[in-house]
C-alpha positions, 0 to 999 in steps of 0.5 A: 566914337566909342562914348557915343555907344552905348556899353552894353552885353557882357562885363558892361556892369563890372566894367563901369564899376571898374571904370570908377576906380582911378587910373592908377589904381586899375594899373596897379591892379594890372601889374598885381595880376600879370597884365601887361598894358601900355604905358600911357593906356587909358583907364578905359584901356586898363579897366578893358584889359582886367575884363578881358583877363578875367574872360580869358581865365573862365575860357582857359579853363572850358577849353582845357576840358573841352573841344568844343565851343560854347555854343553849338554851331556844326550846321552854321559851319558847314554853310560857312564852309560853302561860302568861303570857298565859294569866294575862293580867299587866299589869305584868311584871317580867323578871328577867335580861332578856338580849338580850329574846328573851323580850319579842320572844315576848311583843310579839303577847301582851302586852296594849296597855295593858300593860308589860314592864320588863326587867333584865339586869347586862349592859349589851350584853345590855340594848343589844340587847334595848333596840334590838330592842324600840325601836318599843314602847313598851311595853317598858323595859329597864334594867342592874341586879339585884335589889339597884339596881333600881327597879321600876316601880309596879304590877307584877304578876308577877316572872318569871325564867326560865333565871337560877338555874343561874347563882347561888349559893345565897345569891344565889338567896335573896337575889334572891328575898326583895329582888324580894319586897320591892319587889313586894308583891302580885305574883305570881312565874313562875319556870322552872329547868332541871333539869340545870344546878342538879344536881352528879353525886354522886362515884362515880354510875354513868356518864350514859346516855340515860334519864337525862332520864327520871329527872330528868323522874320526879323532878320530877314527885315520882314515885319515881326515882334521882336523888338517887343520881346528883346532889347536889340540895341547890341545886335544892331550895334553890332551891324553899325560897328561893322558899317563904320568900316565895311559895306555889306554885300551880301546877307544870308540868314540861317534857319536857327536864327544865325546872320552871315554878313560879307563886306568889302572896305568902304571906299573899295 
C-alpha cells in the first residue's frame, strides 16, 4: 500500500536520499548510532528509523527547554476537552503525548474509573508530563510510537491531536493502520491543522489576511481557492489514511483552521 502513496511532508527529500543507500549500509548506520531495528527490517524500515531518530534528537532538545508544543493550540484544546468528555471515553489512548498539557486539561473531566495512557518518543516530554500528572493515578505515560508500544487492554479511543503536520505521509499512514491494529474496537479523535499540513503552490498569489477564511471554507467542503493557493495533496492524504480503517462520524471544523475528525472501526 505504502508504494502507492505519494512521499510527501516533512524528511520525504532526506528519506529518498536515504533510500539510495543499501540495506546494509543503512543497518550499519543504525547500529553506529544506537538505533535498534528488527533483524529482517526493510531498508525502508532502517531509512524510516534514522529519520525518526534525527526527529527525536531535535525534539529532545525543545522539550528539555520548553513546556510547550511547537504550535500553539490552547483554544483547540479546550474544544478537545468538551468533545472527549462529552463521549464519556474510559480508556484513552494519546498519541504523542508531549509535556501532558492535555492530560492536565483532562484531570477534572476524565471519569474516576477511568484511564489516560500517554506516548510521546520524547523521553524529556514523557518526564514531565509523568511529574505533572504524578498524584493520579490514573494517568500512564510511556516513551515509544505506534511501532513499540504496547497498549493497554480495553482502550476505547485513540486520540491524536497536533501530530500529523510533523509526519510524512508514509508515517501517517502507517501510524494509523499499527494504532488500528492493536486497538480493534476503539474509536479514534483525531485534530489537524490545517496550514502546517498544506505547501504554497509555486507562483500562488502572496498571503493576505482572509486567507484563513479560505482554508476555513474549504474545510467546511464549501467552494473556495485553496487549492490554487496550496498543494493539499498530504492534508487529504491524511484523511485517506485514516478512512483506510475508520469511518468518519462526525467533522468539526475550528475558526483558526483546525479539523477534528471522530471515527469508529470500519465494519463496526
Amino acid at each position: 500500500m505504502l508504494s502507492t502513496i505519494p512521499l510527501l511532508g516533512p524528511g520525504a527529500d532526506a528519506l529518498t536520499a536515504l533510500l539510495a543507500h543499501s540495506r546494509a549500509g543503512l543497518r550499519e548506520v543504525c547500529e553506529r548510532r544506537g538505533i535498534r531495528a528488527p533483524k529482517g527490517a526493510l531498508r525502508a524500515e532502517l531509512a524510516d528509523a534514522l529519520m525518526r531518530d534525527a526527529i527525536r534528537a531535535r525534539a529532545e532538545a525543545h522539550y528539555t527547554d520548553n513546556d510547550r508544543a511547537f504550535i500553539s493550540v490552547d483554544d483547540e484544546n479546550r474544544f478537545l476537552v468538551r468533545l472527549l468528555a462529552d463521549h464519556r471515553y474510559k480508556h484513552i489512548l494519546e498519541v504523542g503525548c508531549g509535556t501532558g498539557l492535555m492530560a492536565e486539561l483532562m484531570r477534572p473531566e476524565l471519569p474516576p474509573d477511568a484511564r489516560w495512557f500517554g506516548f510521546d518518543i520524547i523521553a524529556a516530554g514523557v518526564a514531565k508530563a509523568t511529574q505533572r500528572m504524578a498524584l493520579d493515578p490514573r494517568f500512564n505515560f510511556e516513551v515509544g510510537d505506534a511501532e513499540t508500544v504496547h497498549p493497554p487492554r480495553g482502550v476505547d479511543c485513540v486520540f491524536m491531536a497536533w501530530l500529523i503536520p510533523w509526519l510524512n505521509t508514509h508515517g501517517v499512514y502507517r501510524m494509523v493502520h499499527r494504532l488500528a491494529t492493536r486497538c480493534p474496537g476503539a474509536q479514534v479523535v483525531c485534530a489537524v491543522p490545517f496550514l502546517p499540513c498544506v505547501r504554497r503552490m509555486e507562483g500562488a498569489p502572496p498571503p493576505t489576511p482572509d486567507e484563513i477564511a479560505t482554508a476555513h471554507a474549504y474545510l467546511e467542503g464549501q467552494p473556495s481557492r485553496a487549492a490554487e493557493i496550496w498543494d493539499l495533496r498530504r492534508f487529504e492524504l491524511a484523511r485517506w489514511s485514516l478512512e483506510q480503517f475508520y469511518t468518519i462520524t462526525e467533522t468539526y471544523v475550528i475558526p483558526t483552521a483546525c479539523i477534528v475528525w471522530t471515527g469508529a472501526p470500519l465494519g463496526a
